[in-house]
C-alpha positions as CSV (number, residue, x, y, z in Angstrom):
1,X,82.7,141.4,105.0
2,X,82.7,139.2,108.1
3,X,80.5,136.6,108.6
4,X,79.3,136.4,112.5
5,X,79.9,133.4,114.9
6,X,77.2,130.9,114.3
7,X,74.8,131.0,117.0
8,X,74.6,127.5,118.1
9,X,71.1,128.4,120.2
10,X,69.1,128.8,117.2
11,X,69.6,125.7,115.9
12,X,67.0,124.1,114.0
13,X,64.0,121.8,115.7
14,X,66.5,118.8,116.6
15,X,65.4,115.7,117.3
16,X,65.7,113.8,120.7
17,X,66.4,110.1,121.5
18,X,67.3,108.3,124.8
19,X,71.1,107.0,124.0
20,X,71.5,105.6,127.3
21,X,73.2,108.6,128.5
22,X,70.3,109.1,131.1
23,X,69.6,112.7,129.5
24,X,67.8,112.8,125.9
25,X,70.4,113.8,123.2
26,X,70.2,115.7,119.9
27,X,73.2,116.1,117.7
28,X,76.2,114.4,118.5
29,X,79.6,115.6,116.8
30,X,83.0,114.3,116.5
31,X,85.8,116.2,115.4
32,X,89.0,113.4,113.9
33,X,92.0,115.1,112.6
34,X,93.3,112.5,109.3
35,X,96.3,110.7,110.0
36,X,100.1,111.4,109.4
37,X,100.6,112.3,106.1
38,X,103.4,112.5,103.8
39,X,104.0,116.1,104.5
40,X,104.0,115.7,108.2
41,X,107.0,113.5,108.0
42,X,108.7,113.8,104.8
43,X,110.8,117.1,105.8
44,X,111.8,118.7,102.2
45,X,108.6,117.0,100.0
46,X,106.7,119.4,98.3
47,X,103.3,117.9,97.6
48,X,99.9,119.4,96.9
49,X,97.0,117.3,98.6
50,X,99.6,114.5,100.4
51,X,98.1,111.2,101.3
52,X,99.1,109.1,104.1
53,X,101.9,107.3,105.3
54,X,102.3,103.6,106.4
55,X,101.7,105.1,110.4
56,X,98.8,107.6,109.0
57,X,96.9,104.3,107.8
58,X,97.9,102.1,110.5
59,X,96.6,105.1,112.8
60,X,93.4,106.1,110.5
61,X,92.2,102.0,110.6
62,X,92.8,102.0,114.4
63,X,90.4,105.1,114.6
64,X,87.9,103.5,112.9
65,X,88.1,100.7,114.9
66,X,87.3,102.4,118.2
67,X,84.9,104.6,117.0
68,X,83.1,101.4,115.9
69,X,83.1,100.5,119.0
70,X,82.5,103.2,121.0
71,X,81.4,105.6,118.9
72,X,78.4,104.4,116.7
73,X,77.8,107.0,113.7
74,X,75.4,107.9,111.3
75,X,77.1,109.9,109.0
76,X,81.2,110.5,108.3
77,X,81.6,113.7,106.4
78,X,85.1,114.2,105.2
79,X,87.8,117.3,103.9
80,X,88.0,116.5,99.9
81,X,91.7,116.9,100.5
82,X,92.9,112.8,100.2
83,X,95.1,112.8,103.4
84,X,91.3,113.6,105.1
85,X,89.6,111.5,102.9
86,X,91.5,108.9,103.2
87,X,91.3,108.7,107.1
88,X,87.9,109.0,106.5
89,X,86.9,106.1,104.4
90,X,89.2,104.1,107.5
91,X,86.4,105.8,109.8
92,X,83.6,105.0,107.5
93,X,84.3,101.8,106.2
94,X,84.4,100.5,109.9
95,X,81.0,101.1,110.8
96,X,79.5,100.8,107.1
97,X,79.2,104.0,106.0
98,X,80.5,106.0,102.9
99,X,82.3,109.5,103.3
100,X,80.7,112.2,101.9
101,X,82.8,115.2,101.3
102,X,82.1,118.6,101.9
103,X,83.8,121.4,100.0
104,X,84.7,124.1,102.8
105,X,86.4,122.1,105.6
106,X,89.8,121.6,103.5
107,X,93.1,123.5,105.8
108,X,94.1,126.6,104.9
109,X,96.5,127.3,102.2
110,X,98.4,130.8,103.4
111,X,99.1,130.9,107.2
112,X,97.5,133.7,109.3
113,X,99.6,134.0,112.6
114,X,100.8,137.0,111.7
115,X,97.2,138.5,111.9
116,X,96.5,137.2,115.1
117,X,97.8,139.7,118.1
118,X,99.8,138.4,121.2
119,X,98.3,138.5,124.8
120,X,100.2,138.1,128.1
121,X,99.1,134.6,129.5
122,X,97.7,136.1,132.5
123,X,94.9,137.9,130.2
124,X,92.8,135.3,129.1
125,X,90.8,135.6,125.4
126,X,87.7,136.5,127.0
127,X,89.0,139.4,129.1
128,X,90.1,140.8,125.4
129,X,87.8,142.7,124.8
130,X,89.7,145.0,122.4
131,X,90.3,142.3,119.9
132,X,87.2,142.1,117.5
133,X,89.0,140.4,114.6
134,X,87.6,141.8,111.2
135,X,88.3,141.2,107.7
136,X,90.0,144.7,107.2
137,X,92.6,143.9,109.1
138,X,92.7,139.6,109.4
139,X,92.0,139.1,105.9
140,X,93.3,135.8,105.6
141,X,92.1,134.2,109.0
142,X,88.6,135.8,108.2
143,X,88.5,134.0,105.1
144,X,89.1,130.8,106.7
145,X,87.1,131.0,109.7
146,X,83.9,131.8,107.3
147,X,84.5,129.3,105.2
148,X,84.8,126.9,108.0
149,X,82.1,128.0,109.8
150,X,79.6,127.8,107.0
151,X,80.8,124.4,106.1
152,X,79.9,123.9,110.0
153,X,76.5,125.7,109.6
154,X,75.2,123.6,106.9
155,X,76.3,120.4,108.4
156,X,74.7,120.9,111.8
157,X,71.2,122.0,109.8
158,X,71.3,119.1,107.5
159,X,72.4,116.3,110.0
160,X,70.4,117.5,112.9
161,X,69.8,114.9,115.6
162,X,72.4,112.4,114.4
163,X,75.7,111.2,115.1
164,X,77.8,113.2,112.8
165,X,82.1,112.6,112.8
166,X,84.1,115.2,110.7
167,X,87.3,114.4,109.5
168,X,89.6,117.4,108.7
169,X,92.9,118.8,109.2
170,X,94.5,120.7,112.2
171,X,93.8,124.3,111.9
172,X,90.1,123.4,110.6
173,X,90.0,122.0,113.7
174,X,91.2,124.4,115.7
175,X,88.3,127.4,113.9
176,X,85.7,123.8,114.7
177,X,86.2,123.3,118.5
178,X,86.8,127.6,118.9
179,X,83.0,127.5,117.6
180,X,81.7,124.8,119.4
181,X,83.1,126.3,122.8
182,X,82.2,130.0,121.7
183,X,85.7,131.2,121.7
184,X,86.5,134.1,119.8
185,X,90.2,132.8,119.2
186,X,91.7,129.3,120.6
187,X,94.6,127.5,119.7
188,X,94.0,123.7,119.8
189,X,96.7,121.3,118.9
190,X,95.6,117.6,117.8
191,X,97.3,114.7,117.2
192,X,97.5,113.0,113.9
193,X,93.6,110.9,114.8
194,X,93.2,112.7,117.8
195,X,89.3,112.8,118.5
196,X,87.1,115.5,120.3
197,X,83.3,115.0,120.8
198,X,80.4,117.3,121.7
199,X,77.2,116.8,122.9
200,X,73.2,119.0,122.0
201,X,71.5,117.3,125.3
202,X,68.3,118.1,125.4
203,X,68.7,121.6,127.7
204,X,70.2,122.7,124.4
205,X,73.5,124.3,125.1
206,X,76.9,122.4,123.5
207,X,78.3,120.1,126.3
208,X,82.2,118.7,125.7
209,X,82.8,115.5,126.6
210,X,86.5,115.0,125.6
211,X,89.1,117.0,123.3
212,X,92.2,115.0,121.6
213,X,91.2,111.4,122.6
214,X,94.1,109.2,121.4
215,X,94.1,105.6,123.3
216,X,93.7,103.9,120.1
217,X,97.0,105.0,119.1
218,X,98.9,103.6,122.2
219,X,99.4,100.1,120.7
220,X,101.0,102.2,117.7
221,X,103.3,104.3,119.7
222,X,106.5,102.1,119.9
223,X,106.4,100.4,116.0
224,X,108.7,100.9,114.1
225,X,107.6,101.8,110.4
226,X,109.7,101.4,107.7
227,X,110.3,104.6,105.9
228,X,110.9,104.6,101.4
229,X,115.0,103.4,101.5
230,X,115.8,106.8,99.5
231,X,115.1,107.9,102.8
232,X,117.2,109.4,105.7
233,X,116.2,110.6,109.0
234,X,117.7,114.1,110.1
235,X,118.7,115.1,113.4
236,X,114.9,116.5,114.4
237,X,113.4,113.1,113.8
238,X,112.3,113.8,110.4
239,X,112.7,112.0,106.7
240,X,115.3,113.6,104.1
241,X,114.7,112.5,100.4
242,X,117.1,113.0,97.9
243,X,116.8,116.4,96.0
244,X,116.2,114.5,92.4
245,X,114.0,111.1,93.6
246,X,112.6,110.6,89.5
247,X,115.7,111.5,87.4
248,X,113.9,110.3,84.2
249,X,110.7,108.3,82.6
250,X,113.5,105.7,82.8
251,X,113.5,105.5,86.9
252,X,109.9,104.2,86.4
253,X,110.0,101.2,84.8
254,X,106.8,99.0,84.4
255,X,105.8,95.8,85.0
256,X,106.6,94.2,81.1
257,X,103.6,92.6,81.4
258,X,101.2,95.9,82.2
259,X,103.3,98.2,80.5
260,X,101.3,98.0,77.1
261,X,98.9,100.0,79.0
262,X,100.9,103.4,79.0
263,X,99.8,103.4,75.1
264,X,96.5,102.1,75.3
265,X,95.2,104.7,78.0
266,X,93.3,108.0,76.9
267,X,93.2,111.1,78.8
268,X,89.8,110.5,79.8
269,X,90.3,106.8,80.9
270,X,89.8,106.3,84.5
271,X,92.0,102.8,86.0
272,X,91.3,101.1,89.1
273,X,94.8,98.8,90.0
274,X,94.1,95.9,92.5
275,X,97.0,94.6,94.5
276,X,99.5,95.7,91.5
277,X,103.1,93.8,91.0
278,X,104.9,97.2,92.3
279,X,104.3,100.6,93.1
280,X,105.9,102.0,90.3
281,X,104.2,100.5,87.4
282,X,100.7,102.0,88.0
283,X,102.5,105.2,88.6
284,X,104.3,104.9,85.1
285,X,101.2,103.6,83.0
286,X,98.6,105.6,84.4
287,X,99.8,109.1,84.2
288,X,98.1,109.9,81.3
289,X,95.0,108.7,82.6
290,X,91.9,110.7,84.0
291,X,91.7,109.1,86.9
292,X,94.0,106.5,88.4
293,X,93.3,104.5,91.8
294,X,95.8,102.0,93.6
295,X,94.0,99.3,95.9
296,X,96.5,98.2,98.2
297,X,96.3,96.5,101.7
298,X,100.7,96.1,101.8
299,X,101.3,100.1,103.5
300,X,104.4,100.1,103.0
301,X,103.8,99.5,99.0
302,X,101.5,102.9,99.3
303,X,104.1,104.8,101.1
304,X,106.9,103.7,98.6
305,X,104.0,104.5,95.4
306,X,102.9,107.8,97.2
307,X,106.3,109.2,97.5
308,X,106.8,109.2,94.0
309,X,103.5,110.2,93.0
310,X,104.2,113.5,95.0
311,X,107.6,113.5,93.5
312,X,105.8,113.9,90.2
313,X,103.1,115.9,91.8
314,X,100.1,113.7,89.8
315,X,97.3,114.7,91.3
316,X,95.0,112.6,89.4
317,X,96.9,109.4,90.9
318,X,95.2,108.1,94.7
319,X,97.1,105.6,96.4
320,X,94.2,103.5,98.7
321,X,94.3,101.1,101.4
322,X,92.4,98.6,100.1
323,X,88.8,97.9,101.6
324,X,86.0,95.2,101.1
325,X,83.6,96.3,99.7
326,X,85.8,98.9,97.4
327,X,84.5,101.8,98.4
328,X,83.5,103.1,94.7
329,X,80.2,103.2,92.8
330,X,79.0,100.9,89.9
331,X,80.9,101.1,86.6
332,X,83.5,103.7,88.0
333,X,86.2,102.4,85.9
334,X,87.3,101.7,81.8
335,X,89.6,99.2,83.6
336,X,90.4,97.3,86.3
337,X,94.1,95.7,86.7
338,X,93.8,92.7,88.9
339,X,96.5,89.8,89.4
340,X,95.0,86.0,88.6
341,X,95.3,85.3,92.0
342,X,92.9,87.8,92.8
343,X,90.8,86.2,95.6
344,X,88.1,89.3,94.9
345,X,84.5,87.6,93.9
346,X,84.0,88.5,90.0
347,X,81.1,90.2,91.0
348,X,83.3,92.3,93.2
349,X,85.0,93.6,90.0
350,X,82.2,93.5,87.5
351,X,80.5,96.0,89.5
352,X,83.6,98.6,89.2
353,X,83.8,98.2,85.1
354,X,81.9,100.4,82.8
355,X,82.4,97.7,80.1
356,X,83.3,93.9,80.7
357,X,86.1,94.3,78.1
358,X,87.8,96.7,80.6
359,X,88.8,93.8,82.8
360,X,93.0,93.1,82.4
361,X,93.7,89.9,84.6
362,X,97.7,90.0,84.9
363,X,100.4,87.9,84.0
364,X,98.8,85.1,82.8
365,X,95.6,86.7,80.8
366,X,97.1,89.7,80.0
367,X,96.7,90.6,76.2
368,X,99.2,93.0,74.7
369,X,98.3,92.6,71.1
């Protein structure tokens, strides 16, 4: 039941080009772990698919900023878990790209150390010879290695000859760079951003050129970020919430002049909320909404919005730094919730709205009748 290690010299016919390097290079790949998310710091929140803290944007748009520099892409393929996505879109957006997500790099879901045999240091993996992991008896890490290493597969075949970045989580990681240095089993830790790259030079076997870079995030190291002020910070360095954040509906009051919207919303109405009057209020109105999306460049307002939206576990709900151009296609959205000091061109906007009635300018405009 066990897929084989990919066998990186049988790649396809990839291209060459003269990068400067003074050697011809094929495929160039770069590994990014996403940034802190609320699960990394927030010790008791329980949260399927977390998205970023203040730090994990701050560190994701300082990412994007050196790869743009010196890092030029082609392509950014991304997890479809948001924390991933999210860093992604920072990576992307830099250099004028668009993620595309690929179903098969998301992190595992049931840990698998248990599988995994211990060695005396002094016996390194490749003297092991005895440990042929199989799906008999490392069901679970099997299962994620394969999955991974298809994802992998199909990326390397399609993008062939470009300058690919994959943003993903730590143990995709750790399956990614055991494949690209044809280790059976290799435990690689990464920082929150950390970046590894590695190289298809034209004599056609994988070359790394660095593992973990994280410079960009020196400028970061000593700020301060203000945590939610529910908060408390344990012992272990680590954010405490209360047990009960959302005691009732009545803990998530709305903006009076928005909250209209919480009856005028259908279950297959998808809102797009630009620079909203809290974080709350999208939260509160939107949640029986398809899809709901928060545009916000204020990081503390999405860490504040994205601890409650875990709270309530709505999955539907992204809260999303906000970039120019917004990074969704034509006529995304039944509505769009901007303020009338929007400084957005109306194009901008128009674009996003599947009708022009969708458009709910707030306080000044906004119709509640």
């Amino acid at each position: 039941m066990s897929t084989p290690q990919p066998s990186f010299d049988t790649l396809p016919d990839v291209p060459f080009s003269d990068r400067g390097t003074g050697y011809k290079v094929g495929t160039e790949l770069y590994l990014v772990r996403h940034g802190e998310s609320m699960t990394n710091i927030y010790k008791n929140l329980v949260a399927y698919d977390p998205n970023l803290t203040a730090r994990g944007w701050k560190q994701a748009l300082s990412a994007g900023q050196w790869m743009a520099e010196h890092a030029p892409l082609d392509v950014v393929i991304t997890s479809p878990l948001r924390r991933a996505h999210s860093t992604a879109l920072a990576i992307a957006q830099a250099q004028g790209l668009q993620p595309i997500e690929m179903a098969g790099l998301e992190e595992f879901s049931l840990g698998f150390w248990d599988e995994i045999p211990h060695h005396h240091p002094t016996h390194p993996w490749w003297g092991r010879l005895e440990w042929e992991p199989s799906f008999e008896q490392h069901p679970r890490f099997i299962a994620f290695r394969d999955r991974v290493y298809q994802a992998l597969a199909e990326i390397l075949e399609q993008y062939a000859g470009q300058q690919v970045c994959i943003v993903s989580h730590g143990g995709t990681m750790g399956v990614l760079t055991a494949a690209m240095v044809g280790a059976r089993q290799l435990s690689v830790w990464t920082h929150n951003t950390g970046i590894s790259r590695f190289v298809w030079p034209e004599w056609k076997r994988w070359m790394v050129h660095y593992i973990n870079r994280v410079e960009h995030l020196i400028p970061l190291r000593d700020e301060v970020i203000t945590r939610v002020p529910e908060a408390h910070q344990d012992e272990d360095g680590f954010w405490v919430l209360p047990d009960r954040l959302i005691d009732s509906w009545s803990a998530l009051p709305a903006q009076s002049d928005l909250a209209f919207l919480s009856n005028r919303l259908r279950r297959s109405d998808s809102i797009l909320f630009i620079r909203p009057p809290d974080p709350i209020t999208p939260l509160r109105v939107s949640l029986r909404s398809h899809r709901g999306v928060i545009l916000s460049d204020d990081l503390a307002f999405l860490e504040a919005g994205e601890v409650r939206r875990a709270a309530l576990n709505a999955n539907h709900i992204r809260y999303q730094y906000l970039f120019d151009p917004i990074p969704y296609p034509d006529h995304s959205f039944d509505y769009v919730i901007v303020p009338d000091t929007c400084q957005l061109p109306d194009d901008a906007v128009a674009r996003l709205l599947k009708s022009p009635s969708g458009l709910i300018s707030w306080p000044a405009q906004v119709q509640t009748g």
